[in-house]
Steps between C-alpha positions, in 0.01 A plus 500: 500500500657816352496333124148397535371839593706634234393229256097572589565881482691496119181262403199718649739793350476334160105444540418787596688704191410259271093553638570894452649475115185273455306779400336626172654827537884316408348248308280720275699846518326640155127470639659760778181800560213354373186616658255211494466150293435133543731370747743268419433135655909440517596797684184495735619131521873559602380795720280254688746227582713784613205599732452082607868466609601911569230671587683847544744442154160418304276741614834723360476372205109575420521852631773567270362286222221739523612799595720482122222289331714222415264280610194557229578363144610699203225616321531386108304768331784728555784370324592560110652208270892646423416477160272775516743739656754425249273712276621820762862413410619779214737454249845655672327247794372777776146414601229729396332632813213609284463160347541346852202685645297405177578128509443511909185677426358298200638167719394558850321793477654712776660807395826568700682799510832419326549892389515602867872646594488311790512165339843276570618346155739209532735398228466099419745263385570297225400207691190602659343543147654162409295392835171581354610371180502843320847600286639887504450702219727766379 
């Protein structure tokens, strides 16, 4: 008796985290605080079989999904091709923030504040622009 109780708790245990990773918010971590969108049909989907067989883990996993707005698809009209932004690369290969807000603005047509002092610059890698298929220059 002890091994089946033990057996039926490790297997709703299983269930129940798999039903609470099932949700666009770990699947889809880069559409994190959108606002509003199309919804997607998969994560609705998986959130609604969570909500068939766990009511409480599902209903989780639609507040969250959109609470971050991981839930609505990416919008296309704000994205630029990398080969574009390879024209804010300079020569020693520092990106041009000037040249970044141009391309952004003639691209998307947003202007963005990339002179503000508050603004968090990360250093890539070698890899990363090997990702996107750019090379260094310098």
């Amino acid at each position: 008796m002890r091994m089946r109780s033990r057996l039926i708790g490790g297997a709703l245990t299983v269930t129940l985290l798999a039903q609470l990773s099932a949700c666009g918010t770990l699947f889809f971590p880069d559409r994190r605080g959108q606002i509003e969108g199309r919804i997607d049909p998969l994560v609705a989907g998986l959130n609604a079989i969570g909500v068939l067989f766990y009511v409480i883990p599902g209903l989780i996993a639609f507040g969250v999904d959109f609470a971050t707005g991981a839930i609505y698809l990416p919008n296309d009209e704000y994205s630029v091709a990398p080969e574009k932004l390879q024209e804010a690369i300079g020569e020693d290969g520092q990106v041009d923030p000037a040249r970044l807000k141009a391309i952004i603005e003639q691209e998307i047509g947003l202007s963005l504040p990339l002179d503000d002092p508050r603004l968090i610059q990360h250093n890539g890698s070698i890899e990363q622009l090997a990702a996107y298929g750019l090379r260094p220059a310098g």
